[in-house]
Each structure stands twice: as structure tokens, then as C-alpha cells.
FIVODREN-912469 format. One line per 5 residues: number of its first residue (from 1); their letters; for each residue x, y negated, z of N, C-alpha, C. Coordinates in steps of 0.02 Angstrom, whole numbers, padded with zeros to 5 digits. Example, Ala and Ser with C-alpha at 12.3 -4.5 7.8 and 13.67 -1.06 7.14 Angstrom:
// FIVODREN-912469
1	as	00660:00284:00390:00615:00225:00390:00660:00165:00390  00642:00112:00354:00684:00053:00357:00645:-00002:00394 .
END
This chain:
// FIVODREN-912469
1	xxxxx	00279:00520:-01036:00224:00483:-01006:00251:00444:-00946  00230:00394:-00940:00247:00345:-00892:00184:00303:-00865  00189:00265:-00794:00149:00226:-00785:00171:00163:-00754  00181:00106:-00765:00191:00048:-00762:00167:00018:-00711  00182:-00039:-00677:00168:-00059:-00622:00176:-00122:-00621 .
6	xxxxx	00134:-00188:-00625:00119:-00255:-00626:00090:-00289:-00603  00114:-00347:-00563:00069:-00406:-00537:00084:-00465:-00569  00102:-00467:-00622:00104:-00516:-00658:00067:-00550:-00718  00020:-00595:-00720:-00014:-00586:-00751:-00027:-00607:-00812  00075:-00616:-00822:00092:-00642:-00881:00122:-00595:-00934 .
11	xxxxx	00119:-00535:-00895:00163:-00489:-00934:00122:-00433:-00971  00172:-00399:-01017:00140:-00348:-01066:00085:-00296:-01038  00100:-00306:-00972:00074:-00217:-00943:00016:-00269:-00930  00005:-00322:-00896:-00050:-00350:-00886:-00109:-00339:-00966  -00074:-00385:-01000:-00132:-00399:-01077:-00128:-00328:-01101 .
16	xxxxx	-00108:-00266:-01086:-00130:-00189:-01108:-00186:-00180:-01059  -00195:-00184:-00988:-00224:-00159:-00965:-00292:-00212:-00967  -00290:-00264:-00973:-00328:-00319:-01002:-00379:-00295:-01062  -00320:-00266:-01115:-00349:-00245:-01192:-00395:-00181:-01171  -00389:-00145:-01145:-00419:-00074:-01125:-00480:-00078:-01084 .
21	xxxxx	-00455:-00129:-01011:-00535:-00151:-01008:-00591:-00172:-01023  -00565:-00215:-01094:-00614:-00252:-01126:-00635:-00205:-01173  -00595:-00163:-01195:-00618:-00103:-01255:-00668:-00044:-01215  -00660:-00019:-01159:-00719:00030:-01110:-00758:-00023:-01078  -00746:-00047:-01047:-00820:-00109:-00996:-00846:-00135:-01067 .
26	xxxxx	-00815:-00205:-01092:-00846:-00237:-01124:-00914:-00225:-01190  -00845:-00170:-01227:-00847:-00158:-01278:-00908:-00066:-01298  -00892:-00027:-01258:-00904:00019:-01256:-00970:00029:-01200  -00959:00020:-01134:-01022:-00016:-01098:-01060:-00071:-01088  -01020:-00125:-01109:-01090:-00181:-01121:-01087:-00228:-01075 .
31	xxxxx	-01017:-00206:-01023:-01025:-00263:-00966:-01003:-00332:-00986  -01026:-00367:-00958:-01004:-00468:-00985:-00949:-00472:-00971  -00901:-00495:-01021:-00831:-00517:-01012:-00825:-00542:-00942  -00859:-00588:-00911:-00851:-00642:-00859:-00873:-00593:-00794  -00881:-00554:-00795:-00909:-00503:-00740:-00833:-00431:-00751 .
36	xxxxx	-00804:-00433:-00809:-00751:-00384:-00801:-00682:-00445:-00774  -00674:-00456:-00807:-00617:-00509:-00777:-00626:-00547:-00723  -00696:-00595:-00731:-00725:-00643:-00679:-00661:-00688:-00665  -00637:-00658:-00586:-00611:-00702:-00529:-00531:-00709:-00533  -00511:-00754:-00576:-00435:-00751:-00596:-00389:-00756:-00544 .
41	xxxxx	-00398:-00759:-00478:-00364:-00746:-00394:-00370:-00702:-00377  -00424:-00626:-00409:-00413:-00569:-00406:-00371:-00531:-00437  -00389:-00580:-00498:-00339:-00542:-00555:-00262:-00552:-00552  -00225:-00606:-00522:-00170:-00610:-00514:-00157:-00581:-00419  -00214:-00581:-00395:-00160:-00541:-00315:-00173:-00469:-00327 .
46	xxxxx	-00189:-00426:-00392:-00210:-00381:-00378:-00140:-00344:-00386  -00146:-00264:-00385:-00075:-00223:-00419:-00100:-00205:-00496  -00087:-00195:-00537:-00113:-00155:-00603:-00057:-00110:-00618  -00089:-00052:-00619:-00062:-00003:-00660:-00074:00022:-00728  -00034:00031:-00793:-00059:00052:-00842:-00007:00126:-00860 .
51	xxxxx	-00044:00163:-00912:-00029:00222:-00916:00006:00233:-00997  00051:00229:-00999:00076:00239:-01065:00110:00318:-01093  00086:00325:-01154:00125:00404:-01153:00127:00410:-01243  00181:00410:-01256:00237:00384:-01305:00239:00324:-01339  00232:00275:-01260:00243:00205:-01269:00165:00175:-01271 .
56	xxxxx	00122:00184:-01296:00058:00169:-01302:00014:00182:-01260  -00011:00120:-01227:-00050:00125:-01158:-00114:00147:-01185  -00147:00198:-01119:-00204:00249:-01132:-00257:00228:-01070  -00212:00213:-01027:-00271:00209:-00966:-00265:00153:-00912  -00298:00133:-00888:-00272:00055:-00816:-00307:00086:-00762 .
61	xxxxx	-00281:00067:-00721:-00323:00052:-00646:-00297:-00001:-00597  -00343:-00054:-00573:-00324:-00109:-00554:-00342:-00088:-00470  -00280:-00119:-00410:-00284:-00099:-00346:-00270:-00156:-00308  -00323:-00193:-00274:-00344:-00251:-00234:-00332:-00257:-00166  -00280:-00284:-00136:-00288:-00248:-00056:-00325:-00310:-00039 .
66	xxxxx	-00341:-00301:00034:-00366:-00329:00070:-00310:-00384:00139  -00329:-00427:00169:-00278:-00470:00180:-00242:-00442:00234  -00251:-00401:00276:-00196:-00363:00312:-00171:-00320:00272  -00183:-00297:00226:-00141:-00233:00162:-00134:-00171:00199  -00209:-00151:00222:-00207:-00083:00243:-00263:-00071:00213 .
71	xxxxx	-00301:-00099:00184:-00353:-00059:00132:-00330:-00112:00086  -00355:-00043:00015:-00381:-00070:-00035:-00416:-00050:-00083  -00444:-00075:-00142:-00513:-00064:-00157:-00471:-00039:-00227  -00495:00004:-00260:-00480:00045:-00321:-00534:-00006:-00358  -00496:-00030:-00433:-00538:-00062:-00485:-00520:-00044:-00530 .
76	xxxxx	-00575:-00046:-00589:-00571:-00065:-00627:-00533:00009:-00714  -00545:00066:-00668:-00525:00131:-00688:-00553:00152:-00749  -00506:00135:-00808:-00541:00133:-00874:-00487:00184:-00923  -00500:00216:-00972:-00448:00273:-01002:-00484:00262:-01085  -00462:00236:-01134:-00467:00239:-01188:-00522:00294:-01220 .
81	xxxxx	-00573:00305:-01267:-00613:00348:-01277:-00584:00397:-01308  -00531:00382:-01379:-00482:00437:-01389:-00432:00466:-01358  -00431:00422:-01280:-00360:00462:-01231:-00387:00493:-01204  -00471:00515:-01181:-00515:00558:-01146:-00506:00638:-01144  -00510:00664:-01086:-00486:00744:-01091:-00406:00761:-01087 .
86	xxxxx	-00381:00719:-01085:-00318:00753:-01075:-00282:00733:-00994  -00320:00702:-00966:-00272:00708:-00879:-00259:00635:-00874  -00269:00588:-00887:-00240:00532:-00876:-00273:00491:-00828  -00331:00520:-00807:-00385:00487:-00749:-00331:00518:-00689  -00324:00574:-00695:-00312:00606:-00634:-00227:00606:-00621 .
91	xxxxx	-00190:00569:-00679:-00126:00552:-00671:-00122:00498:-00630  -00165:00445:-00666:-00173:00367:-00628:-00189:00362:-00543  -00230:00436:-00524:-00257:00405:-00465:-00218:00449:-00408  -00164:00506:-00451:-00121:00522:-00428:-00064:00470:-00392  -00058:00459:-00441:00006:00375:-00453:-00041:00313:-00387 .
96	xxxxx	-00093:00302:-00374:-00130:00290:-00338:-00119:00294:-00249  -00107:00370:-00243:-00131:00392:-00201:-00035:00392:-00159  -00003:00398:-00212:00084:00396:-00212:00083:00309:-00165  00055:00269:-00210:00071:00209:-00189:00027:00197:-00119  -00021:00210:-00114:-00050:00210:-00039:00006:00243:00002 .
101	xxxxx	00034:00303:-00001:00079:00324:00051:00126:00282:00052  00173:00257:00010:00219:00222:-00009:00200:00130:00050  00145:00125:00048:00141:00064:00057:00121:00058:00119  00097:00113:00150:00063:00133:00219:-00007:00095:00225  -00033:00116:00154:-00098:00099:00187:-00132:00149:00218 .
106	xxxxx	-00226:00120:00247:-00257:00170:00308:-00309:00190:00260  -00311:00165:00186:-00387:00165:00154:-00386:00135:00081  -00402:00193:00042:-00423:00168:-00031:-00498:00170:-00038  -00531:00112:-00064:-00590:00119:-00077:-00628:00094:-00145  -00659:00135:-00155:-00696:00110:-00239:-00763:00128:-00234 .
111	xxxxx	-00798:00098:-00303:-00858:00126:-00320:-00865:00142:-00386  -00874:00211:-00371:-00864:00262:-00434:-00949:00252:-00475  -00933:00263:-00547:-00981:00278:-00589:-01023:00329:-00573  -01077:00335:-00554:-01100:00418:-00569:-01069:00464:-00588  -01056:00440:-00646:-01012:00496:-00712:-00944:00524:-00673 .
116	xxxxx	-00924:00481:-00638:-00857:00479:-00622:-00841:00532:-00552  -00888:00523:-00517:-00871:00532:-00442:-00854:00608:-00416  -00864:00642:-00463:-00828:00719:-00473:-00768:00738:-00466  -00751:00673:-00519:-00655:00656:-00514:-00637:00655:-00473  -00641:00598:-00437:-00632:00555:-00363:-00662:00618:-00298 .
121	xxxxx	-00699:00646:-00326:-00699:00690:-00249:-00660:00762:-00249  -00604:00769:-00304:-00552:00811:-00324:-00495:00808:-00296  -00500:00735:-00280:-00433:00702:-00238:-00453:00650:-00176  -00506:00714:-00147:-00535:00690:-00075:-00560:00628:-00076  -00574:00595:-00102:-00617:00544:-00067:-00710:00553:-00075 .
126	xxxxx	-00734:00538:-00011:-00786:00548:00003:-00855:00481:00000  -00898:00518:-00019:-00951:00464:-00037:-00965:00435:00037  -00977:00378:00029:-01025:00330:00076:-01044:00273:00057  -01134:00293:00092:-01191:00247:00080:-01224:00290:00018  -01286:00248:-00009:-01323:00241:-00053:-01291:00237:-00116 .
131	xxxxx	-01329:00269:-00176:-01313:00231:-00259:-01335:00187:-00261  -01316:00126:-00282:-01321:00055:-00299:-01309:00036:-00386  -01328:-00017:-00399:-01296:-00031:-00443:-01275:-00097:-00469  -01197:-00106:-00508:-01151:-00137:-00521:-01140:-00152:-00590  -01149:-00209:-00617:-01162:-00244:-00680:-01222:-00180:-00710 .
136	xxxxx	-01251:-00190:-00711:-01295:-00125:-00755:-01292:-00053:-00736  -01245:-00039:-00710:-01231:00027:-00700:-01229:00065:-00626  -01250:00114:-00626:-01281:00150:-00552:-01172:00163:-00521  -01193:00160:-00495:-01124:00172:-00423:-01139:00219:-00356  -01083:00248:-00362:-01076:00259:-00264:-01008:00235:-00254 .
141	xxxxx	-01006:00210:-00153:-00963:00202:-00148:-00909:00266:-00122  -00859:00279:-00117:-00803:00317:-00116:-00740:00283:-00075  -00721:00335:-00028:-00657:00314:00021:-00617:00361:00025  -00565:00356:00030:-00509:00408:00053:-00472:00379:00112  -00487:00414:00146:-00396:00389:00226:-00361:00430:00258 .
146	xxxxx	-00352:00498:00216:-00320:00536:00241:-00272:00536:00177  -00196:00508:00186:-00151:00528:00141:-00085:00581:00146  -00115:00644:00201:-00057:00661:00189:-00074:00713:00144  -00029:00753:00144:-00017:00804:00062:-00077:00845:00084  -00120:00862:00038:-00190:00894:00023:-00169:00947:-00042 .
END
């Protein structure tokens, strides 16, 4: 198992993690193509990570900083329906949490699914604010800024 690391938004790891979003958001939840992809200046300053494990990518998560590059916003956290249950959410945000130390950021921030936010508060990050909701779907938001070893 491996996880890949791309800002390019010409390359393989890009159109996998591309294919996967469009197969869970689009395809599987219902969100509008133009609302998963949207803003093609996001999509190329962002980081993407994809998750491959015997070569065949299973899971993405896309990571957005902000213009001083001490926060950034967790996107876009999608895992194949047949790669489900076996650890690959919690590999990715592992690999995540590696690169925040690595990069010295002060702050990862996302907004977790409902469904989701169980995960995300496994590996400390804490709700703030209200549920809202984001293309169709209910949200909270979620922060972490404590990265040392937990």
C-alpha cells in the first residue's frame, strides 16, 4: 500500500483521484459535477493525495492551504464503496496529519459529513460551529492544531 502525492494536474495520480471523486460525490451522492471540481485554481494549487494498494487507487483526499501556508482546509475525502471497511480513511488522514507536521502548519480544517465526523474526531480534531449544509448534504465544521504525537 502506498499513497501518492500530486500537484499536478496533469498527471496519473491527479485523473485517479479525479475518477474516484466523480464515482462517490457525483455518482454515488448526487453532487453536480461543477460543484465537485468547480474552481480549476483550486484544483491545480491544491496538494492531492491518492491511496493505492496493489497499484489500484482506493481512496483521495484533496489539501488546500491557505496563502500564508499555515492552514489548510482538508477536501474532498472520498474512498471507493468496495474499498470501504478496511482502513484507508484513516490511512489517508494519517498521511495528512504526517504532512501538516512535515510542512509546519498551525491548522487543518474541514467539513466533515455527518456520517463522517466520528472518524475525524479519532484523530483529534474538534467540531466548531453549527451543522450546515454543503451541496445537499448536512456538514460540521472540524479543526485540528495540535500536531504533536497524540
Amino acid at each position: 500500500m502506498e499513497i501518492r502525492v500530486t500537484r499536478d494536474t496533469m498527471s496519473d495520480i491527479y485523473f485517479d483521484a479525479l475518477r474516484i471523486r466523480n464515482q462517490v460525490f457525483v455518482k454515488e451522492q448526487g453532487v453536480p459535477y461543477e460543484l465537485e471540481v468547480g474552481n480549476a485554481l483550486e484544483e491545480a494549487s491544491a496538494v492531492h493525495f491518492v491511496l493505492y494498494d496493489e497499484g489500484v487507487a482506493k481512496g483521495t483526499v484533496r489539501l488546500l492551504t491557505d496563502l500564508d501556508e499555515k492552514t489548510a482546509l482538508v477536501q474532498r475525502m472520498a474512498i471507493l464503496k468496495e474499498a470501504r471497511g478496511y482502513g484507508y480513511a484513516a490511512i489517508l488522514i494519517d498521511r495528512l496529519i504526517e504532512f501538516a507536521k512535515e510542512t509546519k502548519l498551525n491548522k487543518l480544517e474541514l467539513h466533515a459529513q455527518l456520517s463522517a465526523r466520528g472518524l475525524y474526531s479519532k484523530f483529534h480534531f474538534n467540531e466548531v460551529g453549527q451543522i450546515f449544509e454543503e451541496a445537499g448534504i448536512q456538514h460540521i465544521q472540524m479543526e485540528r492544531t495540535d500536531f504533536s504525537d497524540q
